[in-house]
MOPAC internal coordinates of N, CA, C and O (Angstrom, degrees):
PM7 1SCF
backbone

  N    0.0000 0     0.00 0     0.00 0    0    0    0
  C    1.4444 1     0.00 0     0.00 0    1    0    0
  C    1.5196 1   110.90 1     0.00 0    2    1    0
  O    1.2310 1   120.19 1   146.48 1    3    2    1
  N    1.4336 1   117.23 1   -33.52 1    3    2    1
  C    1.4419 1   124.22 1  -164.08 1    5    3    2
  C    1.5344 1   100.99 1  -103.95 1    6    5    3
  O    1.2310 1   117.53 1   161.43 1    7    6    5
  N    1.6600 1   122.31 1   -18.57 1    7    6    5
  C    0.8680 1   101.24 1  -162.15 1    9    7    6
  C    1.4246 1   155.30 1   -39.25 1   10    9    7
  O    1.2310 1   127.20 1   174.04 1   11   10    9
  N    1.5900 1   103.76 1    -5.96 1   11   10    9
  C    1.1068 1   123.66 1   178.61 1   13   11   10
  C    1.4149 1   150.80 1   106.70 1   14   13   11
  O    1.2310 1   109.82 1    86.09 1   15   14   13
  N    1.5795 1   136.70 1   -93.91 1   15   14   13
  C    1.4977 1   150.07 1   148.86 1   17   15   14
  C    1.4511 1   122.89 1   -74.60 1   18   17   15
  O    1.2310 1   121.87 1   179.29 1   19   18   17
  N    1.4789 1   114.03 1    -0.71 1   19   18   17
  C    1.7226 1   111.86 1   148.62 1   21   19   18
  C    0.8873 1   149.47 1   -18.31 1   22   21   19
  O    1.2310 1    94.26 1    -0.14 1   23   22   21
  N    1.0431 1   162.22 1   179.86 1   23   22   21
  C    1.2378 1   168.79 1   129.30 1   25   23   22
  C    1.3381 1   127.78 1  -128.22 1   26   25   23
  O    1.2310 1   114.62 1   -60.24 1   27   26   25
  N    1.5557 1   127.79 1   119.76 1   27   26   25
  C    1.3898 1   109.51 1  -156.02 1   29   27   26
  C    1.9839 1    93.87 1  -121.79 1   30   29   27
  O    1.2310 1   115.97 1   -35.11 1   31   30   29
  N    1.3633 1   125.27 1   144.89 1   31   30   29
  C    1.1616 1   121.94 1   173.51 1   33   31   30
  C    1.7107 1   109.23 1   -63.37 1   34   33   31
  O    1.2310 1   111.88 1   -24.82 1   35   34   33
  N    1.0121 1   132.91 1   155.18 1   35   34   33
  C    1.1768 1   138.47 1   149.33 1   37   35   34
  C    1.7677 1   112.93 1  -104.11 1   38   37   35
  O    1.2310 1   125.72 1   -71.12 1   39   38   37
  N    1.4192 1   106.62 1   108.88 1   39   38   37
  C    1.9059 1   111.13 1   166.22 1   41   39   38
  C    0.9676 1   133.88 1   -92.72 1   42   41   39
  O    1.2310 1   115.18 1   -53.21 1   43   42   41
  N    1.2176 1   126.75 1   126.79 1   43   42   41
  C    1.3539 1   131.32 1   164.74 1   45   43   42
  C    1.4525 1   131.08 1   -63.94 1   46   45   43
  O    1.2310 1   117.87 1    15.59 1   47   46   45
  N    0.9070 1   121.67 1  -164.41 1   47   46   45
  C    1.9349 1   123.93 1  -168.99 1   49   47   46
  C    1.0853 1   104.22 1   -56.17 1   50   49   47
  O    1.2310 1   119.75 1   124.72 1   51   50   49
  N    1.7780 1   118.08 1   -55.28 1   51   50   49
  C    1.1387 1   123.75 1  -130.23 1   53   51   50
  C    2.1358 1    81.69 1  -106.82 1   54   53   51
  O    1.2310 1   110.24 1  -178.03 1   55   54   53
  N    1.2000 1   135.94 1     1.97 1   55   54   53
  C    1.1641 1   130.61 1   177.06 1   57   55   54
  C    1.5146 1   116.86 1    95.44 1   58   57   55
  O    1.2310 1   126.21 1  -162.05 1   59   58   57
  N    1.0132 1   105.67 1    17.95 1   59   58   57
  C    1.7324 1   113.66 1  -164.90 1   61   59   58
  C    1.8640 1   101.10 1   -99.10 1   62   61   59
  O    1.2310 1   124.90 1   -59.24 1   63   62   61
  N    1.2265 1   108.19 1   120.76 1   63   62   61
  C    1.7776 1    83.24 1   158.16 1   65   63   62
  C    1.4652 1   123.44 1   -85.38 1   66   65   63
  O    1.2310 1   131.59 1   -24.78 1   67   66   65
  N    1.3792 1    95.23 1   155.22 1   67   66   65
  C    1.5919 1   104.05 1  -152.54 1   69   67   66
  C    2.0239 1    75.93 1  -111.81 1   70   69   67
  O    1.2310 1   109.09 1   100.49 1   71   70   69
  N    0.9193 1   138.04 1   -79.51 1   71   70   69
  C    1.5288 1   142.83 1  -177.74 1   73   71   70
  C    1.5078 1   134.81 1  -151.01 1   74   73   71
  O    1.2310 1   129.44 1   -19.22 1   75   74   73
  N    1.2005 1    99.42 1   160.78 1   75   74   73
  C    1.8456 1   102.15 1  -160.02 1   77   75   74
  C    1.1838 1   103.51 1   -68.85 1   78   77   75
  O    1.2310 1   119.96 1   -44.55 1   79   78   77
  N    1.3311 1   117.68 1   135.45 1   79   78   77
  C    1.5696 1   133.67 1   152.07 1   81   79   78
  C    1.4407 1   103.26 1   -63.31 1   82   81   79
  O    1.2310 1   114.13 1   -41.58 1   83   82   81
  N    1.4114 1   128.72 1   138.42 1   83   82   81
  C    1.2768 1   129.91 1  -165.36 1   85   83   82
  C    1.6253 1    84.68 1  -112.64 1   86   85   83
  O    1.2310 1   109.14 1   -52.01 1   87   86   85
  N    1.5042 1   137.95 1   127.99 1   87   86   85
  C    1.4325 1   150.70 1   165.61 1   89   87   86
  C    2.0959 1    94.92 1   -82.61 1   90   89   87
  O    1.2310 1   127.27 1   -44.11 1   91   90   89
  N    1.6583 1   103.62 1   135.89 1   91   90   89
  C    1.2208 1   115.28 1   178.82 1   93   91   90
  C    1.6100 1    89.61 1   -74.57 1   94   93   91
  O    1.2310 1   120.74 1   -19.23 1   95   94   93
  N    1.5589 1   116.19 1   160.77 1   95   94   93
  C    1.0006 1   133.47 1   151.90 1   97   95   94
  C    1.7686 1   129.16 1   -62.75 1   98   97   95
  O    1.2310 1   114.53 1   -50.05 1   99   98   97
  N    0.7179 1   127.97 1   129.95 1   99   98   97
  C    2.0850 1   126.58 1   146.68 1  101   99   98
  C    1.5013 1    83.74 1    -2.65 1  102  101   99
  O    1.2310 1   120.20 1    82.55 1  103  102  101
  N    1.5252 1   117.22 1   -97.45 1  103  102  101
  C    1.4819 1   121.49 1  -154.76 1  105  103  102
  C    1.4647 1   102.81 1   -50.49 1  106  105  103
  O    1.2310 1   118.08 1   120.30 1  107  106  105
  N    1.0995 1   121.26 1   -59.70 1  107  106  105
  C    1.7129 1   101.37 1  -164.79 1  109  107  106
  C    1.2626 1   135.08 1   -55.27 1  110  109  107
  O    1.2310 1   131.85 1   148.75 1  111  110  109
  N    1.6401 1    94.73 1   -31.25 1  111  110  109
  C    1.6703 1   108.34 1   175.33 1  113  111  110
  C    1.3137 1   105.20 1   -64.64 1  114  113  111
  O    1.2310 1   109.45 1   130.73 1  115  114  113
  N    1.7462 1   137.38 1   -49.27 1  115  114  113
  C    1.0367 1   135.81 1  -166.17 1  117  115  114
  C    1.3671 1   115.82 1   -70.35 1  118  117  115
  O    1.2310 1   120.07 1   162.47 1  119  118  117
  N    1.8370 1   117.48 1   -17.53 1  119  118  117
  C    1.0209 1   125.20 1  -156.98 1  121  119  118
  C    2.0738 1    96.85 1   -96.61 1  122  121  119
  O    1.2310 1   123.10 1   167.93 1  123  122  121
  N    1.2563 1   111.67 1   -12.07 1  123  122  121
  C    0.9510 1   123.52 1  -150.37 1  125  123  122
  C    1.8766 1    91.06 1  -107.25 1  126  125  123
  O    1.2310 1   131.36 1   139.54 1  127  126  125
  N    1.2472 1    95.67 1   -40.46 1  127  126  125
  C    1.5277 1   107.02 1   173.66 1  129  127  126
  C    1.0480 1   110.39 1   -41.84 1  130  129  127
  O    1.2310 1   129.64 1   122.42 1  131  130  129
  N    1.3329 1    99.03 1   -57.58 1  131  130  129
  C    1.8414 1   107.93 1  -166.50 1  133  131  130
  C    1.1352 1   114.10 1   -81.58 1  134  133  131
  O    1.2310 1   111.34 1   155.07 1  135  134  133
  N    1.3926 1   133.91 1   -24.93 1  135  134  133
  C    1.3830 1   133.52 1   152.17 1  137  135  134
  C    1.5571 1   116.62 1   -57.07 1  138  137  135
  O    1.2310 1   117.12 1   170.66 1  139  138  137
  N    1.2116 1   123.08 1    -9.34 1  139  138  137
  C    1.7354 1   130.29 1  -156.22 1  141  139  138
  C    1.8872 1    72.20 1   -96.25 1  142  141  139
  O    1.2310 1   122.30 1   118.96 1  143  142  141
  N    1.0471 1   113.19 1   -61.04 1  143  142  141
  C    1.9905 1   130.41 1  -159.73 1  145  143  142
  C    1.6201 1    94.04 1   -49.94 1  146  145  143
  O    1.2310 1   127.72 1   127.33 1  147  146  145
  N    1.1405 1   102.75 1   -52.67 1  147  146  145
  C    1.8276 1   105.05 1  -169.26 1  149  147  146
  C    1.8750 1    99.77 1   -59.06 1  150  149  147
  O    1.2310 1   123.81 1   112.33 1  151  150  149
  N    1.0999 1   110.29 1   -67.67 1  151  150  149
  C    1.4811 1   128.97 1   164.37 1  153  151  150
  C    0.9708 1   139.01 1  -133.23 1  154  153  151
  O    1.2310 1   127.31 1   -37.89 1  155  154  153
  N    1.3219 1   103.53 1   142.11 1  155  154  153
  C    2.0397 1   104.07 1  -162.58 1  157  155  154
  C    1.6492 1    96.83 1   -93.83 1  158  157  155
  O    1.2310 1   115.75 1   169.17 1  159  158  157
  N    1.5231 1   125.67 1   -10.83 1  159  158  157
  C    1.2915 1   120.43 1   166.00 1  161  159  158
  C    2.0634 1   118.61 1  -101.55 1  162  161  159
  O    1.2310 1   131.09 1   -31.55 1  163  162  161
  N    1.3332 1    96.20 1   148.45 1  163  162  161
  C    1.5891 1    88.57 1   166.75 1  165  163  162
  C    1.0051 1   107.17 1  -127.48 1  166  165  163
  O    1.2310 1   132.10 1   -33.88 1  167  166  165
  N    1.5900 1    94.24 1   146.12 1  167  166  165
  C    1.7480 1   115.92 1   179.47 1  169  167  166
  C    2.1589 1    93.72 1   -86.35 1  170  169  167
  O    1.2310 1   126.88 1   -17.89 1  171  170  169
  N    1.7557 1   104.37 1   162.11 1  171  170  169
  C    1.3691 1    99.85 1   164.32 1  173  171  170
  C    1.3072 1   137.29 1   -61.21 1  174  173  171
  O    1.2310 1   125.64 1  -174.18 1  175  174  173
  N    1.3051 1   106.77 1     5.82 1  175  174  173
  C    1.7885 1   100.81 1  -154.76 1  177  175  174
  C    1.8853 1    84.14 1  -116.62 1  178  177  175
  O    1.2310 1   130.92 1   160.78 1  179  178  177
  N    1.4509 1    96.53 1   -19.22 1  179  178  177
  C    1.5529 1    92.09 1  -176.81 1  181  179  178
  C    1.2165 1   117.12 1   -92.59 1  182  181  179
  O    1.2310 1   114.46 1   151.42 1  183  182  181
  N    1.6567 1   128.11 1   -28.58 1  183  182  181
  C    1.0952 1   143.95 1   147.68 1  185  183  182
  C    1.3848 1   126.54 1   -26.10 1  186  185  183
  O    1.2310 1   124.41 1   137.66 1  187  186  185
  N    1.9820 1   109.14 1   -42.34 1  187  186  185
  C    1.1511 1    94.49 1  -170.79 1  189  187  186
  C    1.5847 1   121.71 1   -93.69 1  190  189  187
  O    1.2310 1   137.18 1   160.34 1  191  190  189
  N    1.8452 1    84.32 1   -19.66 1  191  190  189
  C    1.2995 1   100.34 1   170.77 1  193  191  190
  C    1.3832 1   134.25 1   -31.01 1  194  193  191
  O    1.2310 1   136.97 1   120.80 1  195  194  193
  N    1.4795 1    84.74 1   -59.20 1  195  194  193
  C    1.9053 1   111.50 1  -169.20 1  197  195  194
  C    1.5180 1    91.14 1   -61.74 1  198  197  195
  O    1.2310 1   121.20 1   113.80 1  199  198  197
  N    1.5876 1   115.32 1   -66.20 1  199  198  197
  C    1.5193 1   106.55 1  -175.64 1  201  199  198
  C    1.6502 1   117.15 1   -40.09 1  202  201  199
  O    1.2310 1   124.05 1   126.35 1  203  202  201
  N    1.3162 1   109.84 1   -53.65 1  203  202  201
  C    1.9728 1    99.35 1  -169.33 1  205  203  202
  C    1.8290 1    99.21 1   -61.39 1  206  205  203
  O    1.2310 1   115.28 1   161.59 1  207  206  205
  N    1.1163 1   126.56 1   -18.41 1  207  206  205
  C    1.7874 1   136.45 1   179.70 1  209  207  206
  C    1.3847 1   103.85 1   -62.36 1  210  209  207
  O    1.2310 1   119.92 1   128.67 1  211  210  209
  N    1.6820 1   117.76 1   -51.33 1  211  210  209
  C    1.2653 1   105.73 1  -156.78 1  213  211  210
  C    1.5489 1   103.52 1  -101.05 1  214  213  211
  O    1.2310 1   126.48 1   162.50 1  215  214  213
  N    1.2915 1   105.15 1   -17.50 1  215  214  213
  C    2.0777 1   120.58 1  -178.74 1  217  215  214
  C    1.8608 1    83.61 1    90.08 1  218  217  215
  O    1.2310 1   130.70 1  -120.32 1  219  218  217
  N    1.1335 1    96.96 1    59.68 1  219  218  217
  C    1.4833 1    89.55 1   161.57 1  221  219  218
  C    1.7297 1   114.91 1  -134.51 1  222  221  219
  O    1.2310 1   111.17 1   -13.35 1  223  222  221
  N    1.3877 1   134.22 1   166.65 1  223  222  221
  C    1.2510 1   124.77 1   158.27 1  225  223  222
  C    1.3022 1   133.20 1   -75.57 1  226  225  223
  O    1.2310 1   119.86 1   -41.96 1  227  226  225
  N    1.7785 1   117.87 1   138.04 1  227  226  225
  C    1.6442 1   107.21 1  -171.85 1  229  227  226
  C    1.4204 1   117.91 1   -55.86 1  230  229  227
  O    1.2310 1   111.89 1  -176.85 1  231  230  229
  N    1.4868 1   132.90 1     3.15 1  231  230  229
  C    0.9792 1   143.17 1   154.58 1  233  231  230
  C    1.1006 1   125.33 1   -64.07 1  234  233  231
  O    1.2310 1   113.15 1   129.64 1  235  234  233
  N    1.2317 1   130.55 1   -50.36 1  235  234  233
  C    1.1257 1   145.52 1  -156.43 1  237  235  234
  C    1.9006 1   102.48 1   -96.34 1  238  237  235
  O    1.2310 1   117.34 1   159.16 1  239  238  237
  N    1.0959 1   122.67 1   -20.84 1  239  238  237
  C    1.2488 1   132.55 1   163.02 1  241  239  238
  C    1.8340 1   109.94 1   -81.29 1  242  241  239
  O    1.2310 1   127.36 1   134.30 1  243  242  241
  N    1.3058 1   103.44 1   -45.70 1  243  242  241
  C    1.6984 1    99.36 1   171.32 1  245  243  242
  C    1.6356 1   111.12 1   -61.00 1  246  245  243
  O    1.2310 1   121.33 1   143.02 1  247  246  245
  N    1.3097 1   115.05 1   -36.98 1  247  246  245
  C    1.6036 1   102.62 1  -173.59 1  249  247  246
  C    1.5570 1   113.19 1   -86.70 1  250  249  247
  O    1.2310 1   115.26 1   179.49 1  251  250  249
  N    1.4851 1   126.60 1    -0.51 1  251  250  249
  C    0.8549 1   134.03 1  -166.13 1  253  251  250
  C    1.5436 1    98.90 1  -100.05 1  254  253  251
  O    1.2310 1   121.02 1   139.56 1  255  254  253
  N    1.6026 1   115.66 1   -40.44 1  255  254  253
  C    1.5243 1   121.28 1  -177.57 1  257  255  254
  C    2.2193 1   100.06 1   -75.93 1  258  257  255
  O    1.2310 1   126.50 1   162.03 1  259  258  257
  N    1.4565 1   105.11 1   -17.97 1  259  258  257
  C    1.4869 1    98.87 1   173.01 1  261  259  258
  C    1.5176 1   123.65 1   -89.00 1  262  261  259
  O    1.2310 1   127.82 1   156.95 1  263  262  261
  N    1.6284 1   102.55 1   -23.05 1  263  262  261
  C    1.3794 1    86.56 1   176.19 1  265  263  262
  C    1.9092 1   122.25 1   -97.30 1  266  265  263
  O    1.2310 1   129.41 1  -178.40 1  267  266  265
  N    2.0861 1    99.47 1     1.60 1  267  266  265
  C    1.2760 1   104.83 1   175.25 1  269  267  266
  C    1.5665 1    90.55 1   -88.95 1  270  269  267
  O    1.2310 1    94.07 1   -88.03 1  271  270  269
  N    1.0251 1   162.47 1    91.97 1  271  270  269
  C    1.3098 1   163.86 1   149.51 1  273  271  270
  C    1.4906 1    99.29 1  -159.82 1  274  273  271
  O    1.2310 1   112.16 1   138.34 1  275  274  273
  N    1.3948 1   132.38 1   -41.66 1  275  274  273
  C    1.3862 1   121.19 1   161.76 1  277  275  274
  C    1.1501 1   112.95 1   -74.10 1  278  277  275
  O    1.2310 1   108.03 1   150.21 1  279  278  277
  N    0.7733 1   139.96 1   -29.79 1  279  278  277
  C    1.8892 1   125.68 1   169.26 1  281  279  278
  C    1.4577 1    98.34 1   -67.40 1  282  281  279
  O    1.2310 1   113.40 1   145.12 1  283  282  281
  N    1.5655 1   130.09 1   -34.88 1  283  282  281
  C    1.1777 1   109.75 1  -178.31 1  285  283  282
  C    1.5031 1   125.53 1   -79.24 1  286  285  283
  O    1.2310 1   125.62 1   173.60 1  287  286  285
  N    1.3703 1   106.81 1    -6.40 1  287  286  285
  C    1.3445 1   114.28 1  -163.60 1  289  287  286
  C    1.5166 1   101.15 1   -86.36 1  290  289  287
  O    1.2310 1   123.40 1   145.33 1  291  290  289
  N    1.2942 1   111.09 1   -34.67 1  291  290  289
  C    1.5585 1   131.74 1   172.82 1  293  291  290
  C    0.8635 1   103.70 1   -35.75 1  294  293  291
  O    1.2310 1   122.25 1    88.43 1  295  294  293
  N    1.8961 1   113.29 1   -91.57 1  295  294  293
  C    1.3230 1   128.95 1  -174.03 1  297  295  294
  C    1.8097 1   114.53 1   -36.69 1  298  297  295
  O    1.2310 1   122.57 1   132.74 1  299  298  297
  N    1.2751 1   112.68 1   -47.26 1  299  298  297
  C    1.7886 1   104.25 1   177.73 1  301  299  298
  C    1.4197 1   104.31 1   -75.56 1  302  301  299
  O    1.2310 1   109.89 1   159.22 1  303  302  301
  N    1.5282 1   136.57 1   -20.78 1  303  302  301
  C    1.4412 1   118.30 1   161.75 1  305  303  302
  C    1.7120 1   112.31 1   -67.88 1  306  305  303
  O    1.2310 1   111.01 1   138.51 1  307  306  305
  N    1.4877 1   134.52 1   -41.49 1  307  306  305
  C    0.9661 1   129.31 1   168.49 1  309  307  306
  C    1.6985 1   128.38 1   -48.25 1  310  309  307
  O    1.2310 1   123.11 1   139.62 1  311  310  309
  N    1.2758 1   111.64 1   -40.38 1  311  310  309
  C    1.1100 1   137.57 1  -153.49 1  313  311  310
  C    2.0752 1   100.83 1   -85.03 1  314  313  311
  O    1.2310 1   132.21 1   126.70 1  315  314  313
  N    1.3092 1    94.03 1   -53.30 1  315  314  313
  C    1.7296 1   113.32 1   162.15 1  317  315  314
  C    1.7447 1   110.15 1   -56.32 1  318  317  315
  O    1.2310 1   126.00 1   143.16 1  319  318  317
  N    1.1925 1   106.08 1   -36.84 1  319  318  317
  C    1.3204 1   101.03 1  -161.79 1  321  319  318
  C    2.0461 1   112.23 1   -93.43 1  322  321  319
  O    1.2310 1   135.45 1   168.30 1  323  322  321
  N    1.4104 1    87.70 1   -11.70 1  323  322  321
  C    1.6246 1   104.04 1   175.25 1  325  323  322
  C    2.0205 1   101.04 1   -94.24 1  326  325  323
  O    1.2310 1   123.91 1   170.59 1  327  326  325
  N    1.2062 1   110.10 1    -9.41 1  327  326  325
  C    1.4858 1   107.74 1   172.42 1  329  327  326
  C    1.4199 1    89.17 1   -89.38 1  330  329  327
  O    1.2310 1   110.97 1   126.16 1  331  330  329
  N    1.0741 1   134.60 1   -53.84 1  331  330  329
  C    1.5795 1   119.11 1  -134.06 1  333  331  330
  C    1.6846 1    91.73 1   -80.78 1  334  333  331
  O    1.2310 1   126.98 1   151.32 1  335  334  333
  N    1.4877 1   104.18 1   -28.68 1  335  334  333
  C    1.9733 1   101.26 1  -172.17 1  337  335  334
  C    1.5043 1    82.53 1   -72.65 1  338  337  335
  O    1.2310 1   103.75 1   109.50 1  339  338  337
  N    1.5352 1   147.52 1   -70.50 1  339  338  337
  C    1.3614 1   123.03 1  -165.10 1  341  339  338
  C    1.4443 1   121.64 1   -45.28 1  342  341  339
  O    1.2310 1   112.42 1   141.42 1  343  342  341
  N    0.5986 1   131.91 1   -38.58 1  343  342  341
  C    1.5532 1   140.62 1  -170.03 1  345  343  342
  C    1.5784 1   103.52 1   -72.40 1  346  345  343
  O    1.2310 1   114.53 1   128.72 1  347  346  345
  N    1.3769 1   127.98 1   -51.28 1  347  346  345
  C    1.5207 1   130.82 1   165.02 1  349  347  346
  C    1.5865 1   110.66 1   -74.52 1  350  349  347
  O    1.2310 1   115.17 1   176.35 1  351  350  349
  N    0.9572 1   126.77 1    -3.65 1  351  350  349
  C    1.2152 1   130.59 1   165.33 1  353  351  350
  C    1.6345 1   117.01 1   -85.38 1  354  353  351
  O    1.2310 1   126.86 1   163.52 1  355  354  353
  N    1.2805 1   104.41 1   -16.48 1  355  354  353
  C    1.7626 1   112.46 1  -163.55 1  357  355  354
  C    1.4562 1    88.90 1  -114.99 1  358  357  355
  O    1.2310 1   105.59 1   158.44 1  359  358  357
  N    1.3950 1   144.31 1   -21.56 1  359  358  357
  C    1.5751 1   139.63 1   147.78 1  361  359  358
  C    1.4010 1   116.13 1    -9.34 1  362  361  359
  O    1.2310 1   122.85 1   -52.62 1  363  362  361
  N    0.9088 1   112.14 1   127.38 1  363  362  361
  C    1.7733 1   112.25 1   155.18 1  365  363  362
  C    1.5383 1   118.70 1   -65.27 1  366  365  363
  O    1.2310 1   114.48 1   -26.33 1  367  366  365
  N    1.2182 1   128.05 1   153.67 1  367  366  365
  C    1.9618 1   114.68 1  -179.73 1  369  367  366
  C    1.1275 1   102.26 1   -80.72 1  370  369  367
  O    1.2310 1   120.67 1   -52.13 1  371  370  369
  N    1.1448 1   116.33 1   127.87 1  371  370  369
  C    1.4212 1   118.90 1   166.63 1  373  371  370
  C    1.4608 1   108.40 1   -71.39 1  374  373  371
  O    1.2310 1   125.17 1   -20.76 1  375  374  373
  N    1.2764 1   107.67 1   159.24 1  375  374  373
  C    1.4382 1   138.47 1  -161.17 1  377  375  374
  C    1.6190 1    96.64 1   -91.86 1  378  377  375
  O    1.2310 1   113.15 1   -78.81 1  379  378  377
  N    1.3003 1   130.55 1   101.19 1  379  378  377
  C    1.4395 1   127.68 1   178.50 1  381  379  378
  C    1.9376 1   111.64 1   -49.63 1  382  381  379
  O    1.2310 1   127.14 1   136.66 1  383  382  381
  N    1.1908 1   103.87 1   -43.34 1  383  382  381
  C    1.3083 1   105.49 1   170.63 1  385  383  382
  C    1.5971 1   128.87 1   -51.17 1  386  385  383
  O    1.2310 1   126.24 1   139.87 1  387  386  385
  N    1.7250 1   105.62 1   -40.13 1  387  386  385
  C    1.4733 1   121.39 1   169.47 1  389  387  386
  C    2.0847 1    94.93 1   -34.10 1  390  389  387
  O    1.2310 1   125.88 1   119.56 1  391  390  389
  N    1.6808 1   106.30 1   -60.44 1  391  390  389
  C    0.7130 1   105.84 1  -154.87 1  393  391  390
  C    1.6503 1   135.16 1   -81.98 1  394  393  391
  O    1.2310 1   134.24 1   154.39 1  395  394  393
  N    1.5751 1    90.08 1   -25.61 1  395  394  393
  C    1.7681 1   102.90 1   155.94 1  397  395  394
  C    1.9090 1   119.22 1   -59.72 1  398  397  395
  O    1.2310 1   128.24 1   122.51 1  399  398  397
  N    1.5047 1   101.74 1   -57.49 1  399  398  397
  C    1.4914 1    93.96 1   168.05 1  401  399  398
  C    1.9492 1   130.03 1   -92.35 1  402  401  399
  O    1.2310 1   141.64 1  -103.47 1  403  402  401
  N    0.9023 1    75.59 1    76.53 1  403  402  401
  C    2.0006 1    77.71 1  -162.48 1  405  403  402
  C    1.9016 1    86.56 1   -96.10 1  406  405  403
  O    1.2310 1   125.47 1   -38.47 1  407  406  405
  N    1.4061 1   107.09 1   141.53 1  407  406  405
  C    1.2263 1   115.33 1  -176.94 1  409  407  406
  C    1.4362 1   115.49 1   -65.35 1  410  409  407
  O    1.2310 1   130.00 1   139.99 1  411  410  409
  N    1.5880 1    98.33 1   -40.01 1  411  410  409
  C    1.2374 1    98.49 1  -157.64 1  413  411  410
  C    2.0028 1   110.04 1   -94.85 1  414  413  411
  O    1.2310 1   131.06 1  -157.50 1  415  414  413
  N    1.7109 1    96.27 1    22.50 1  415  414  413
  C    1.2582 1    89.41 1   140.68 1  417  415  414
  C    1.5383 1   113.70 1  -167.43 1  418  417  415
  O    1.2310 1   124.88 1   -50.84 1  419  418  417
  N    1.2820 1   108.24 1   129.16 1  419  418  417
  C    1.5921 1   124.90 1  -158.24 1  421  419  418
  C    1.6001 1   114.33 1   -53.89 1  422  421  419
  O    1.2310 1   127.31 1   173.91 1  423  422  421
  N    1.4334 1   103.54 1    -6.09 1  423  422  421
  C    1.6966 1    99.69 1  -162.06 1  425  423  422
  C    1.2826 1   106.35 1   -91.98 1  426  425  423
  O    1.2310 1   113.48 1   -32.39 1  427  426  425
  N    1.3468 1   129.94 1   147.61 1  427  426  425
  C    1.5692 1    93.66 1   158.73 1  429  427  426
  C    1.7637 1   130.29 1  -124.83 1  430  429  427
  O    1.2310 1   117.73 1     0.23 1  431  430  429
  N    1.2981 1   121.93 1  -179.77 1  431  430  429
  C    1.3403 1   123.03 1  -110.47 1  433  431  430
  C    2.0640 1    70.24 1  -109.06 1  434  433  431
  O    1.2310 1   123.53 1   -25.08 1  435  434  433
  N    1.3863 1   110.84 1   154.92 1  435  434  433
  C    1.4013 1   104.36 1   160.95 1  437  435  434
  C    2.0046 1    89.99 1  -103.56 1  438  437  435
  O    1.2310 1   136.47 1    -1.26 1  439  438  437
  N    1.5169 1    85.72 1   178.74 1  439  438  437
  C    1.5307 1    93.11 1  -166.35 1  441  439  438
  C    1.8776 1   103.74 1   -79.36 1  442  441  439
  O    1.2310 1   123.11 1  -168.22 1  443  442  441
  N    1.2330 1   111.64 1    11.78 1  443  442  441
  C    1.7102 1   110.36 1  -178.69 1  445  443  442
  C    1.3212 1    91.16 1  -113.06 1  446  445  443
  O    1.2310 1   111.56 1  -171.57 1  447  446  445
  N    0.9749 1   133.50 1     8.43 1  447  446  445
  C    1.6763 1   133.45 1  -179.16 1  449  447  446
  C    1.4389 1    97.48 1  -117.12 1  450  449  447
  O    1.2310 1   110.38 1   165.09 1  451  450  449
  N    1.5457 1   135.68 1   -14.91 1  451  450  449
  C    1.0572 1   135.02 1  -175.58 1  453  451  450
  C    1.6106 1   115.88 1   -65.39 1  454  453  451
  O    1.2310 1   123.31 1   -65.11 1  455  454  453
  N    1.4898 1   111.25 1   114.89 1  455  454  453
  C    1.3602 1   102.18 1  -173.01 1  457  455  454
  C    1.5272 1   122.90 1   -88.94 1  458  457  455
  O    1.2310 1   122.90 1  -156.14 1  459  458  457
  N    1.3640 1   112.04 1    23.86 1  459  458  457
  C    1.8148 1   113.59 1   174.34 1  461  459  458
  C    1.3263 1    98.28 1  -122.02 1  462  461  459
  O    1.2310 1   117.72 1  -168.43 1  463  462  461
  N    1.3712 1   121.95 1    11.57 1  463  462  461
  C    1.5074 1   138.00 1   164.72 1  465  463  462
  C    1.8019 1   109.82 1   -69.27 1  466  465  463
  O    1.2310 1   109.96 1  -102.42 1  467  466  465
  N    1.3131 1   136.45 1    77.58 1  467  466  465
  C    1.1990 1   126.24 1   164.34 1  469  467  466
  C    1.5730 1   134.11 1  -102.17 1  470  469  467
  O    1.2310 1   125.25 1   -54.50 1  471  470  469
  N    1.2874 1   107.51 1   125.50 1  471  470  469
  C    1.7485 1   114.10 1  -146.99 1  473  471  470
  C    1.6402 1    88.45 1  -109.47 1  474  473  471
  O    1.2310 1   115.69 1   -56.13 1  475  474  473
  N    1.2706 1   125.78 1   123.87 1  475  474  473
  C    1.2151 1   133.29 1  -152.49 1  477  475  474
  C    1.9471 1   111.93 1  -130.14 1  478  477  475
  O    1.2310 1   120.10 1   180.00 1  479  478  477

């Protein structure tokens, strides 16, 4: 993925290359990293900056700062979502009964309304 100073064809239907995929460098990615760390958003003036820095287009720095924010957004939905299963995983079972007669509400519950009921 990182490998680097590549160049990869891009083909069309018919098998023809149509033009080079340009591969980021070592430096740009890292350089881009660390600009990603400072801020995960870019303003224009910083955008263009970074691009004339790395010899890249302000394009090519905008899609690069959009698709490192979806990988990042991922990882903290993944990351949230592996806490919240540990944490309900480390629960005691609740007692279905707790939950049919619970004081603090008079109705009672059928067992598909039961909320320590998880059907997996």
């Amino acid at each position: 993925m990182l490998d680097g100073l590549d160049e990869e064809d891009s083909l069309e239907e018919g098998g023809q290359a149509t033009e080079k995929k340009m591969r980021l460098s070592m430096h740009q990615v890292k350089a881009l990293e660390k600009n990603f760390d400072v801020g995960n958003k870019l303003e224009p003036e910083r955008k263009v900056k970074l691009a004339e820095e790395l010899g890249l287009q302000p394009r090519q720095v905008a899609i690069w700062f959009q698709n490192r924010r979806a990988r990042w957004k991922t990882k903290v939905l993944e990351k949230d979502y592996a806490m919240l299963k540990a944490n309900r995983e480390n629960e005691p079972p609740r007692n279905c009964s707790d939950c049919l007669n619970s004081p603090s509400d008079n109705r009672q519950l059928s067992g598909d309304d039961c909320p320590s009921v998880v059907f997996n």
